[in-house]
N, C-alpha and C positions, 0 to 999 in steps of 0.2 A: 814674774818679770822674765822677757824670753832672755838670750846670751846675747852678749853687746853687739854689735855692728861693728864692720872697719865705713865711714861714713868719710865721703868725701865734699868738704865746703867747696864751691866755687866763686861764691863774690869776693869781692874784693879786699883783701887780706882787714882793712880798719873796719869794716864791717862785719867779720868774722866770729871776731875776740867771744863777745860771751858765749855766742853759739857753742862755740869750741868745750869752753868752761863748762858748759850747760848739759852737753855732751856726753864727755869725758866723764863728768860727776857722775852723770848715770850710767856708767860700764861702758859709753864705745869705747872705740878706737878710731881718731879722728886727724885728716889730712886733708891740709889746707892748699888747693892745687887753685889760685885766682885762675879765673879765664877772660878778665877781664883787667887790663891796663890802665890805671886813671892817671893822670896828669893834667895839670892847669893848663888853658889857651893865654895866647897873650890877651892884654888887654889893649884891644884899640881902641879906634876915637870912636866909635859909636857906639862899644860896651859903656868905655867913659859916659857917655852923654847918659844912654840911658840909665846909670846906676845912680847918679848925680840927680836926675830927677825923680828917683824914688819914690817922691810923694805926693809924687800924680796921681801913681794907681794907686785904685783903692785897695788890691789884692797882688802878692807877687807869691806866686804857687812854684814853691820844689822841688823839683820832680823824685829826687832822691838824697839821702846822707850826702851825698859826697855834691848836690850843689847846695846845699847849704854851704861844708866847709871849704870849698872852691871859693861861694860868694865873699865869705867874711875873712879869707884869706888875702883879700883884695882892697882897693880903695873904695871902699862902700860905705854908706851913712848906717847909722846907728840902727839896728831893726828896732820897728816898731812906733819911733816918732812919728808924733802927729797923726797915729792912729792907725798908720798902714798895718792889715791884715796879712799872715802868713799862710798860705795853705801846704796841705800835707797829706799824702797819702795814704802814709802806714805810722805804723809807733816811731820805726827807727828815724823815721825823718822828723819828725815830730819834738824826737829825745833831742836832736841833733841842734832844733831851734834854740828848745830851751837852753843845753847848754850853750848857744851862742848867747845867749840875755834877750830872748825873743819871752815877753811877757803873756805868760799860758792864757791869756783871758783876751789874746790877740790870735790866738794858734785856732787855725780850722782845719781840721781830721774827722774823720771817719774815730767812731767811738771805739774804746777799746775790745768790746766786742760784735764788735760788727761783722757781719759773715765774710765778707772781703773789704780786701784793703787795694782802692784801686784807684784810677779817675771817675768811673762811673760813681762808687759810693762818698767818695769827696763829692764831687757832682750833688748827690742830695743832700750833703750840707750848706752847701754854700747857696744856692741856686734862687732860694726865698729872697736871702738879703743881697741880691744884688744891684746898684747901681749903674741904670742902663746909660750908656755913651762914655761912664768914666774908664778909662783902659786897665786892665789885669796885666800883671807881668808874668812871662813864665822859663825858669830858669830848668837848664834843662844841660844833658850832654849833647856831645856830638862824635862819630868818627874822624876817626885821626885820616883817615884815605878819601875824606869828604873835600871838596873843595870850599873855597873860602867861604861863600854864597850859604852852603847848607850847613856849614861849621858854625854857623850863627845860628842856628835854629830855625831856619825859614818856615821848616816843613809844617804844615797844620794837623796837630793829634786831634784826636776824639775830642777832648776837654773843648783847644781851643775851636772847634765847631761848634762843640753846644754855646762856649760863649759870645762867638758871634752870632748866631740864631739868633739871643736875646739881648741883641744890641747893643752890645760890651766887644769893643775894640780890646782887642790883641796882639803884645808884642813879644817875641821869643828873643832868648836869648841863651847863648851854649859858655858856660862858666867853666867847664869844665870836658876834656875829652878822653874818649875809649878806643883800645888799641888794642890786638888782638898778642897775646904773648908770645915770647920767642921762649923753647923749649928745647933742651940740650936732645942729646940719643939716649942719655938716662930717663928723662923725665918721659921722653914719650914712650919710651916701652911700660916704665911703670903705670903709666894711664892706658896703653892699650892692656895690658893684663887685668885691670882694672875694670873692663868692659865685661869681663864675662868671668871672675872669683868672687863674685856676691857681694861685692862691695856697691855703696847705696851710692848715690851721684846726688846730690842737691843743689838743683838748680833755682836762681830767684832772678834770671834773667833770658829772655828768649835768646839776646843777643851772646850769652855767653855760647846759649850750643851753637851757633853760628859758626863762631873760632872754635870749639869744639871741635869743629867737621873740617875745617881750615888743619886745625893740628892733625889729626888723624882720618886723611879723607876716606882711604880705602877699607876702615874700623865695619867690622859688621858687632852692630848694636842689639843684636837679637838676647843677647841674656843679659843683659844688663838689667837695673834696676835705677828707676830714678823716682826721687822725689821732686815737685814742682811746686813754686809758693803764688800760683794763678794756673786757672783754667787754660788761658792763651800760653803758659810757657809749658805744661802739660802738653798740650796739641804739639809745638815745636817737640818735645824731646819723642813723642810719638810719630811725629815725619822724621825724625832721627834715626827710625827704627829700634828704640830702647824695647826690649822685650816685655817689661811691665813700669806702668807711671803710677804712681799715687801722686794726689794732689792735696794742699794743705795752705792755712794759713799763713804766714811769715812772721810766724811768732814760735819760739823753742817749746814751749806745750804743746804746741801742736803737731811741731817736729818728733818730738818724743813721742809722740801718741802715734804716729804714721810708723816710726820706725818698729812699734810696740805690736801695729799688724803686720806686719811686716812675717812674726814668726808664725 
């Protein structure tokens, strides 16, 4: 086994935790730097409406942990009555269902091995049994510097394209919003020397290297090292200019295994 790592988490501190443990257990040295802000939106009248109708769609799709516990942080009906389907992208949003009381035999995920965990391979789970004209919900975040309009999710992802192709109406909605952190003159020097002392950067968010570059605009990224837990957030830390990406799945085996070539 090579010598541990100093590995640096960026999501969001409650999505962290095992990572951390998982880590650590195995010889790194591990520092939990979120680049990513969550906080709850208000709830207006027309989240109201559409949460209250819940059981129209037939599918109301996740897009992450944190709109799971944004959603059920809120006045929402019970998951899962009356049949309504969960979907989910990866394990942790998935875990996040069940411990909401979302019954597994209602949860639609990409299987625990599946080579990516994404909308595309949610995509071919769901795609067979769907129900054409009945509407999918899809709860999702938003920017905090977004105006009101696209704080609600207006925007149409991948997914909700392919569901409209096939005749399934679409409605978004943002539970939950991201805001780029505020960092003392400590913290930023510690992440600029962190760019180039061989310390691993793991990224499972395009958005976070965004505020990344926000935090440290003028950072030349040439020795750095990062890990990415998708193809598309790879690409981003590579327009970043990170000197080397490995990419992997968002699951800690596979973490561990990247940092394992690493030596």
């Amino acid at each position: 086994m090579s010598a541990g790592r100093r590995v640096i988490l960026t999501r969001p501190s409650s999505d962290s935790q095992a990572w951390r443990h998982g880590l650590e257990a195995a010889g790194h040295s591990v520092r939990e730097w979120p680049l990513i802000d969550i906080a709850p939106v208000p709830l207006t009248q027309r989240a109201h409406d559409i949460l209250s109708d819940w059981f129209s769609y037939q599918a109301v799709m996740f897009v992450s942990r944190n709109a799971v516990t944004h959603t059920f942080t809120q006045d929402t009906p019970v998951a899962g009555a009356h049949g309504t389907r969960c979907w989910a992208t990866g394990p942790g949003t998935r875990q996040a269902l069940l411990d909401a009381g979302v019954a597994v035999e209602l949860i639609d995920a990409p299987a625990a091995d599946a080579g990516q965990f994404d909308t595309e391979a949610l995509w071919q789970v769901v795609q067979a049994g769907l129900v054409p004209a009945k509407p999918v919900l899809i709860l999702r975040g938003s920017e905090a510097d977004q105006a009101d309009s696209a704080a609600e999710g207006v925007g149409r992802d991948w997914l909700a394209q392919q569901l409209s192709r096939a005749g399934v109406p679409v409605d978004t909605l943002a539970v939950y919003q991201r805001a780029c952190p505020v960092w003392d003159r400590e913290q930023t020097a510690r992440a600029s020397l962190a760019a180039t002392d061989a310390s691993v950067w793991v990224f499972s968010s395009s958005q976070a290297i965004v505020y990344l570059q926000k935090l440290l605009p003028a950072k030349d990224w040439s020795a750095a090292i990062a890990i990415a837990t998708h193809e598309r957030i790879g690409s981003a830390a590579s327009r970043m200019g990170a000197g080397r990406v490995l990419v992997c799945k968002p699951v800690l085996g596979a973490l561990l295994a990247s940092l394992e070539s690493l030596a």
